[in-house]
N, C-alpha and C positions, 0 to 999 in steps of 0.2 A: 347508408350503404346498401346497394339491393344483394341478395341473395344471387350466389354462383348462380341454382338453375332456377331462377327468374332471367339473368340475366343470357343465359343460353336460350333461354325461352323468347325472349325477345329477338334477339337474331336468327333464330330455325324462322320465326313469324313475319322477321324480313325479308329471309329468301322465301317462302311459300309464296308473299304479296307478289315477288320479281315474277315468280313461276307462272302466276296466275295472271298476273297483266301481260306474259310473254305467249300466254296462252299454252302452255307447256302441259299436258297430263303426268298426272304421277307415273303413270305405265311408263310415258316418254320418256320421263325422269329416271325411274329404276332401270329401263333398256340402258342405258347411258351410264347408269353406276354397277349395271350386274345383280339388278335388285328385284323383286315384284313390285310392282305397283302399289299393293297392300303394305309393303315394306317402308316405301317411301310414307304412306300415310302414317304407319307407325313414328317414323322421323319424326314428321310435322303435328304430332299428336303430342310429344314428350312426355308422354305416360309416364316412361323409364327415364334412365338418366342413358344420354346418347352421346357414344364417346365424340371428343372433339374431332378425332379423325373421319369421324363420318362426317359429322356436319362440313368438314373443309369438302369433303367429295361432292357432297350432296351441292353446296354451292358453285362449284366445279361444272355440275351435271347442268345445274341450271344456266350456267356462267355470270355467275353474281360475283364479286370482288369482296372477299373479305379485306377491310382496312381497320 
């Protein structure tokens, strides 16, 4: 069984890829969550542990589908 944040870890790394093939900038991204640019890179860093509410926004912002 994987680990809660591996497994968060994996999904923040599947919307980054949508972000990145949609051609989308973090800046683009944070204007759209209320966020910095830096901020969003934090997200997609998971340094910390990043409440699941952000991460729904954050896929929101990109328009990825959580299923």
């Amino acid at each position: 069984m994987n680990h809660p944040t591996m497994i968060g870890r994996e999904i923040v790394d599947q919307i980054a890829k949508i972000r990145y093939d949609r051609r989308l900038t973090q800046c683009q991204i944070g204007a759209r969550m209320g966020i910095s640019g830096p901020a969003v890179a934090h997200i997609e860093s998971c340094r910390r542990g990043t409440k699941l509410s952000t991460v729904v926004r954050y896929a929101e912002a990109v328009g990825a589908k959580l299923t």
